[in-house]
Legacy VTK file of the C-alpha trace (Angstrom):
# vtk DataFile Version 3.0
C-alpha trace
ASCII
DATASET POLYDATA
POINTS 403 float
-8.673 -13.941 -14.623
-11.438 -16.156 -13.285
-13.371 -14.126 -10.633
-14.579 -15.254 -7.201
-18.569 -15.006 -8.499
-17.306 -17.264 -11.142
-15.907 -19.673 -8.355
-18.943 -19.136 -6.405
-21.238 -20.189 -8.997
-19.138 -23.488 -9.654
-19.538 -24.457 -6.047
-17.105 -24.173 -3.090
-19.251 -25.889 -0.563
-16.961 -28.493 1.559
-14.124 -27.548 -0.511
-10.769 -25.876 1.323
-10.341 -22.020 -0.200
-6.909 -20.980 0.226
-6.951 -17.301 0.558
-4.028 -15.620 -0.321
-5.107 -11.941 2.022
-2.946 -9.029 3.046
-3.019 -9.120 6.934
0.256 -7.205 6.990
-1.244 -4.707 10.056
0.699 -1.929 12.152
1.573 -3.416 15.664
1.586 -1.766 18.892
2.739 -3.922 21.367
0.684 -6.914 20.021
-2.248 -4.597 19.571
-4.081 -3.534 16.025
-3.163 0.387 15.030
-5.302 0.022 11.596
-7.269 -2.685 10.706
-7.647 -1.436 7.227
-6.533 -4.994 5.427
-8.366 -6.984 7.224
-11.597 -4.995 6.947
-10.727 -4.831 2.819
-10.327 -8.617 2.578
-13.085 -9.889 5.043
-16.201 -9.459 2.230
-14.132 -12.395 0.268
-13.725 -14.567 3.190
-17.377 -13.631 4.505
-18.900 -14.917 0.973
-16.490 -17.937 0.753
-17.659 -18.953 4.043
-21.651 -18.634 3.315
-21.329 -20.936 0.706
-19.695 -23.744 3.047
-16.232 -23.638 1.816
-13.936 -24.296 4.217
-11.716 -21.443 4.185
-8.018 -21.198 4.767
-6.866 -17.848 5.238
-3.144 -16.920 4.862
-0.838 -14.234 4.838
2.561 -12.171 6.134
3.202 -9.866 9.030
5.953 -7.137 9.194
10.033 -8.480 7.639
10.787 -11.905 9.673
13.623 -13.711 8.259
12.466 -16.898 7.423
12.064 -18.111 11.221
9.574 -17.652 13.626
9.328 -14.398 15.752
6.450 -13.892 18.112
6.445 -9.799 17.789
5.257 -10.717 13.997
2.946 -13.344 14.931
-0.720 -13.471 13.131
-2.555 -14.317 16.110
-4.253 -10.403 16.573
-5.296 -10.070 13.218
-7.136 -13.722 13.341
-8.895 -12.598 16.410
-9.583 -8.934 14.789
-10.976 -11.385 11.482
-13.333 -12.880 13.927
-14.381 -9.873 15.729
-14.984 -8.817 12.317
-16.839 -11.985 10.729
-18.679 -12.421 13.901
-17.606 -16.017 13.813
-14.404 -17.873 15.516
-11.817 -18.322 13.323
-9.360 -21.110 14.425
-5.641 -20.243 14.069
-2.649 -22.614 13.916
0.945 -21.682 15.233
2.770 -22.757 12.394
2.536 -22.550 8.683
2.475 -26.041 6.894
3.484 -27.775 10.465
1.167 -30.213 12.525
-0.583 -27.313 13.862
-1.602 -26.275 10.010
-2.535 -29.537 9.247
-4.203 -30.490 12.654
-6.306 -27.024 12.494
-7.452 -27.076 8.180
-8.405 -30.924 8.788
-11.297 -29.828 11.707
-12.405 -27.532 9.796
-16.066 -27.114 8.696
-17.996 -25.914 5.995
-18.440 -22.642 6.473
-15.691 -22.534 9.321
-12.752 -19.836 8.360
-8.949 -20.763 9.974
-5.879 -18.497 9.980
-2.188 -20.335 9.283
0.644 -18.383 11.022
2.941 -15.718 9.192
4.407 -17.655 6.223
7.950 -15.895 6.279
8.240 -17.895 9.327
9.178 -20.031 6.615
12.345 -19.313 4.296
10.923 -20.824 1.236
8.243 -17.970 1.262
10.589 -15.132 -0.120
13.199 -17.363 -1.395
14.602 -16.267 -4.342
15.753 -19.859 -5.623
12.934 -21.148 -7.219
13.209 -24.922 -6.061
13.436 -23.718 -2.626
9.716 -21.525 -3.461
8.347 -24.624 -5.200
8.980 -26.684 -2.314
6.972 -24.415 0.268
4.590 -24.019 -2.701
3.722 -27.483 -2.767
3.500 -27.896 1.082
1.175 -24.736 1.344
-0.961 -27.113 -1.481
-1.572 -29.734 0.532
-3.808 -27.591 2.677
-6.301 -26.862 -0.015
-8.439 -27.675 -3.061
-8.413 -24.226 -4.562
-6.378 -21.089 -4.758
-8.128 -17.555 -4.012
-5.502 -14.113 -4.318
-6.940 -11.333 -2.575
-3.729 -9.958 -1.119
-3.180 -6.900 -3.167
-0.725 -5.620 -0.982
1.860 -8.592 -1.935
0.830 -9.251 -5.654
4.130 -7.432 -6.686
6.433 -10.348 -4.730
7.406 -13.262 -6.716
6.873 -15.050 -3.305
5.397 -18.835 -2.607
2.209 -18.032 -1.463
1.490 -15.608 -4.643
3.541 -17.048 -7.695
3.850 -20.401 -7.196
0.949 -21.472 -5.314
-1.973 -20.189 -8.249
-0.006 -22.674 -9.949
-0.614 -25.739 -8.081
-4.443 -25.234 -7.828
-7.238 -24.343 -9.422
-7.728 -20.340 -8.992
-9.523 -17.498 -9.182
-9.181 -13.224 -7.667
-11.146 -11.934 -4.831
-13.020 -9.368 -4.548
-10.510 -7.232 -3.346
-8.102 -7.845 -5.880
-11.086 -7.483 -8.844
-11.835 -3.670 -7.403
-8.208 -2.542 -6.986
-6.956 -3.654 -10.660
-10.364 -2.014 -11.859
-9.265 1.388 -9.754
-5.732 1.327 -11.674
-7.455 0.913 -15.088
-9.122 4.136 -14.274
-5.554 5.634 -13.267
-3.822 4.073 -16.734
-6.162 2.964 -19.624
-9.221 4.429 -19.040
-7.982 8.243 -17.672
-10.380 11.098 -17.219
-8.354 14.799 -17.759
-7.052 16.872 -15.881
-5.593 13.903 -14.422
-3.265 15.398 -11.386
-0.309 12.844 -9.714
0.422 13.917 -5.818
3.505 12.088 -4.781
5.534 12.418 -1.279
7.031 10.383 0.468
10.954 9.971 2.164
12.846 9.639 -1.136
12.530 10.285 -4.417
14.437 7.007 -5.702
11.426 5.118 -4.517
9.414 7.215 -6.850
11.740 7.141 -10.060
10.630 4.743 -12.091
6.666 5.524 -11.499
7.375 9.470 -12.472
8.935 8.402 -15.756
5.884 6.823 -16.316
3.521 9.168 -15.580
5.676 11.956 -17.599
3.708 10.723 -20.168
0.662 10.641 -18.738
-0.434 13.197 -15.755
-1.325 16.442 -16.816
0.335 17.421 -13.195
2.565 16.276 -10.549
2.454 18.006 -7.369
5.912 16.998 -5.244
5.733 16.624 -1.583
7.272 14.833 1.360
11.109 14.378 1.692
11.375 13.849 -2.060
10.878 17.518 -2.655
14.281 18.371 -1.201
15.530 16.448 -3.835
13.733 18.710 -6.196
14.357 21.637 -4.769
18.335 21.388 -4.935
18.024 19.948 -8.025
16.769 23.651 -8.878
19.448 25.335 -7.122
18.103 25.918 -3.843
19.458 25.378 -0.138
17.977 22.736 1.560
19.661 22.651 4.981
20.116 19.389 6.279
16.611 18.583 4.504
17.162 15.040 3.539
18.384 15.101 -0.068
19.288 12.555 -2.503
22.772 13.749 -4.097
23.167 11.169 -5.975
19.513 11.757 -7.906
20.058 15.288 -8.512
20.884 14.474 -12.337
17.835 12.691 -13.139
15.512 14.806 -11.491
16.920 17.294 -13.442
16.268 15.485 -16.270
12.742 14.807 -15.476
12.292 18.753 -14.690
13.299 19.208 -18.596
10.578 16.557 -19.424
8.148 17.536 -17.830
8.650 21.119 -19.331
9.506 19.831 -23.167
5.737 17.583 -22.871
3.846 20.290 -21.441
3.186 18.449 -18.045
3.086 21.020 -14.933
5.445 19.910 -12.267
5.066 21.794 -9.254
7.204 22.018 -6.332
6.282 23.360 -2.674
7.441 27.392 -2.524
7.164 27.609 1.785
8.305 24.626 3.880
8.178 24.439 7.976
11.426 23.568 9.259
13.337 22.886 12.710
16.876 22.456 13.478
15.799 18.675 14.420
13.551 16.124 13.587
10.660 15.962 16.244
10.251 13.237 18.670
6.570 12.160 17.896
5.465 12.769 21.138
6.236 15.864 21.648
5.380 19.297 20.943
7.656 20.565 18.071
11.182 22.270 18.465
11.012 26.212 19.312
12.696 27.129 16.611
10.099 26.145 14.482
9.797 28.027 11.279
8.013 28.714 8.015
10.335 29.784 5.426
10.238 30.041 1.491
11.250 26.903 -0.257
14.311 28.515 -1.595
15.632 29.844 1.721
16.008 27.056 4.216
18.380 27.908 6.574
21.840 25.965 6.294
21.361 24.434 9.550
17.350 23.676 9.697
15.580 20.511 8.189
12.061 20.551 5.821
9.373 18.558 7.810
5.982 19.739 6.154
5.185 21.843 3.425
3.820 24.687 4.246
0.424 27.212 4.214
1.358 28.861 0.670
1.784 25.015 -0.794
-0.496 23.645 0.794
-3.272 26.500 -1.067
-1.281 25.920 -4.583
-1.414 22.580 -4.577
-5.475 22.424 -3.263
-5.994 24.638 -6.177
-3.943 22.573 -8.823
-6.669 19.809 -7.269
-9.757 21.411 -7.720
-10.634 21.223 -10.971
-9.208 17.610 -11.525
-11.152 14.620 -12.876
-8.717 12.184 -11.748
-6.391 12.621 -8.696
-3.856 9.957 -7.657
-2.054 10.253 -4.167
0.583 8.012 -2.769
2.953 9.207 -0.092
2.330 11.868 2.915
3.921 15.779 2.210
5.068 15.980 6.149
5.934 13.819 8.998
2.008 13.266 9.277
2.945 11.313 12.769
3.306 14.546 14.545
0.687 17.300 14.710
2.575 20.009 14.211
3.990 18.315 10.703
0.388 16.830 9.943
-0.750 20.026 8.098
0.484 19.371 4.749
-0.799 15.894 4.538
-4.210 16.534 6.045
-4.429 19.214 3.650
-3.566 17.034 0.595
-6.556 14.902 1.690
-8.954 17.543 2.470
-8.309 18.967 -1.258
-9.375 15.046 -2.189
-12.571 15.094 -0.404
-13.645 18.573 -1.598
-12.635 17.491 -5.382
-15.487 16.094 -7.583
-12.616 13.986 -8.969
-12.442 10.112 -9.443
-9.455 10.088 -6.292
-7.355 7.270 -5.133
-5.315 6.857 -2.164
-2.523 5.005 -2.728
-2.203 2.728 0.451
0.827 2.567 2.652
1.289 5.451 4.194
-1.443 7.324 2.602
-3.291 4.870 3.460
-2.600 4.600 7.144
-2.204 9.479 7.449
-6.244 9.337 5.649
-7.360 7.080 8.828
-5.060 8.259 11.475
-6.263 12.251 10.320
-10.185 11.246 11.036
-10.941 11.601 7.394
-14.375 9.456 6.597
-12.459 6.623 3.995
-15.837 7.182 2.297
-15.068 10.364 1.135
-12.377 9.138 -1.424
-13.051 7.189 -4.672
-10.599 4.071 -3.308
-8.040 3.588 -1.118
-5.924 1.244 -2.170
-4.315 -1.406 0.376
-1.000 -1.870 -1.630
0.984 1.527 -1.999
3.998 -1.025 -3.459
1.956 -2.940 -5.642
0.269 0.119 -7.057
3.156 2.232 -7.855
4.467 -1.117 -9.736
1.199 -0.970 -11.294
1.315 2.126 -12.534
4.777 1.838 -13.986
3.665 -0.734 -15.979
5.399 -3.809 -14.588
3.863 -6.917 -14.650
2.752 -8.123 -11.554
3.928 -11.727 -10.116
0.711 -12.408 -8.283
-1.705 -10.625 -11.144
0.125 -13.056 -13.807
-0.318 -15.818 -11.577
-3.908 -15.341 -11.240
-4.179 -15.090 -15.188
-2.286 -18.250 -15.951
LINES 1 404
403 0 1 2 3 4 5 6 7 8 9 10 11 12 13 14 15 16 17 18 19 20 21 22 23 24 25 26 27 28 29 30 31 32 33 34 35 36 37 38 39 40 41 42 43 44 45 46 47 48 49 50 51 52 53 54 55 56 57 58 59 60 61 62 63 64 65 66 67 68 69 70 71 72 73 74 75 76 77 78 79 80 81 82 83 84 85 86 87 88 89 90 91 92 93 94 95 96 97 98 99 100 101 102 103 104 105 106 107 108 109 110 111 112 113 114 115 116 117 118 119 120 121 122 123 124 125 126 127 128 129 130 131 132 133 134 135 136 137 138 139 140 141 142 143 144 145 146 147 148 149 150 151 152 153 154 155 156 157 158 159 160 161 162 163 164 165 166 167 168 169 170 171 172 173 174 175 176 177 178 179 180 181 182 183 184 185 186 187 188 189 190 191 192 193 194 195 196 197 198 199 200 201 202 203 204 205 206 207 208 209 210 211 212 213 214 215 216 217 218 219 220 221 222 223 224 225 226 227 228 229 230 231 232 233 234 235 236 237 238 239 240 241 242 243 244 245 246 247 248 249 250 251 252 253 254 255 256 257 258 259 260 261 262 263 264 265 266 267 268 269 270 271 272 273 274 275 276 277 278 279 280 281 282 283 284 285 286 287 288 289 290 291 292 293 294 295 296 297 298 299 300 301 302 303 304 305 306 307 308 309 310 311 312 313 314 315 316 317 318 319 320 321 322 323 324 325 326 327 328 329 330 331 332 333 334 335 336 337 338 339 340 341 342 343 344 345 346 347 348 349 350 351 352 353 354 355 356 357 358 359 360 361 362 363 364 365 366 367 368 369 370 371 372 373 374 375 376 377 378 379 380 381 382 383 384 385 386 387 388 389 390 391 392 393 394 395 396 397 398 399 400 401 402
């Protein structure tokens, strides 16, 4: 995989750089919640554009289908790009339209532009491959060479991240370099004790990456709305907890692994739990209450782990060398739930472990907590891609970048 120093020291000046980022920002009503991405992608456009290429910058925003939607329009995070470069960045209002074309062909070196949202266009996330090719080849026509540094998207088979490499002469940024050199350190390269902390809504979006690390962690610490799975899984009431039925047997199953290979699966033993899920914005219900895992009340739903899980689970951290995170152990959104999760990430920062955030979620509870991103080892801006990662699959956009 040809890096962007190697690029750099062939020459991009006057040249168009297709960047391939991950711009994919929480909206408020048009307005920037976290501009994490863009501040992990801008050092790749910033040294792209000191050496006088003229850079093309491109990427998705939110789930449009295919068609133009102004609530998932790119304009905010090219202005945010420019706020951060210090330099205007040009945007165009369509993808591979006149206002593409118009926009790349004034374009100076050194000058950075911003295409809108590409699944404005179908053939982005089309799954026929024609139909891909044919947005592939239009998206070529706006450049000389190919640069991936959307991490966050390398696990689509989409135009702009399989096909394109393909078209043009490429190379990874710098983003993409660090975060496949983080998950060598989390697969190939593992310092022990090596603890796993995964949460998150369900456990079926976790599946495939526990039988994975099975094998691998020394221990997983379960959290989020995928304990509940667990926990009745073990013969406990959960309430109206949200629960999985129909993953009951395989957890089950991965309980007996995880005991036959010696890994240490642990599970919360208090939870905090209401008879309703909390509006965010307000204070939580009154009947409010911290309970042992294996007693929630028939008619009260899990929504944080609690202050006896929270102290297990710092201690099962504190003498790790490695610690992977991805998904938050409480609806983080709300203060009263936020406990759990800020104490998952306080454990991090007090560890003198290698520790990596996994992005999405994670991600986006470590910044809106007030936690210094600093304090972590990495914090990774593709919670998808890095689970895929870490269950081994090949990547579309990491193969891409290799052929």
């Amino acid at each position: 995989m040809k890096t962007i120093d190697e690029l750099l020291a062939e020459g991009v000046k006057g040249k168009r750089v297709f960047v391939r980022a991950d711009l994919n920002v929480p909206l408020a009503e048009g307005t920037i919640t976290d501009d994490g991405r863009i501040r992990a992608v801008q050092p790749t456009i910033a040294k792209l554009a000191e050496a006088g290429a003229r850079v093309v910058v491109a990427s998705h925003l939110g789930r449009p289908k295919g068609a133009p939607e102004p609530a998932f329009s790119l304009a905010p995070a090219a202005a945010r790009l420019g706020e951060l470069l210090g330099a205007d960045v040009a945007f165009a209002t369509d993808t591979v339209g006149s206002s593409a074309k118009e926009t790349v062909a004034a374009l100076t070196d050194g000058q950075v532009a911003v295409i809108e949202n590409l699944r404005f266009n179908a053939g982005e996330t089309s799954k026929d491959d024609a139909e891909r090719g044919a947005f592939a080849d239009q998206l070529a026509e706006l450049a000389d060479i190919y640069v991936g540094d959307g991490f966050g998207a390398v696990h689509r088979k989409h135009a702009s991240v399989f096909d394109l490499p393909a078209r043009l002469p490429h190379a990874a940024g710098q983003l993409i370099a660090t975060e496949v050199g983080v998950l060598k350190k989390l697969t190939d390269e593992v310092k022990r004790p090596y603890v796993v902390v995964l949460g998150g809504a369900k456990v079926s979006d976790k599946l495939a990456v526990i039988d994975e690390l099975l094998g691998k962690a020394d221990r997983l610490l379960i959290g989020g709305g995928m304990a509940y799975t667990f926990l009745y899984a073990k013969g406990h009431e959960v309430g109206v907890s949200l629960l999985q039925k129909d993953q009951v047997e395989k957890v089950k199953e991965y309980m007996a692994r995880a005991e036959s290979t010696g890994v240490e699966l642990v599970l919360p033993v208090d939870i905090l739990a209401s008879s309703e899920f909390p509006d965010l914005k307000t204070k939580a219900p009154a009947d409010h209450i911290t309970v042992d895992a294996d007693k929630i009340p028939a008619d009260k739903e899990g929504l944080d782990i609690g202050p006896k899980t929270r102290e297990l689970y710092a201690s099962k951290i504190a003498d790790a060398a490695t610690v992977f995170w991805n998904g938050p152990l409480g609806v983080f959104e709300h203060p009263d739930y936020a406990g759990g999760t800020r104490a998952i990430a306080q454990a991090l920062v007090d560890s003198d472990a290698f520790t990596v955030v996994g992005g999405g979620d994670s991600a986006a509870a470590v910044r809106t907590l007030g936690f210094d991103e600093n304090a972590f080892g990495h914090i990774s801006t593709g919670g998808g891609a890095s689970l895929e990662y870490l269950e081994g699959k090949t990547l579309p956009g990491l193969a891409a970048l290799e052929g």
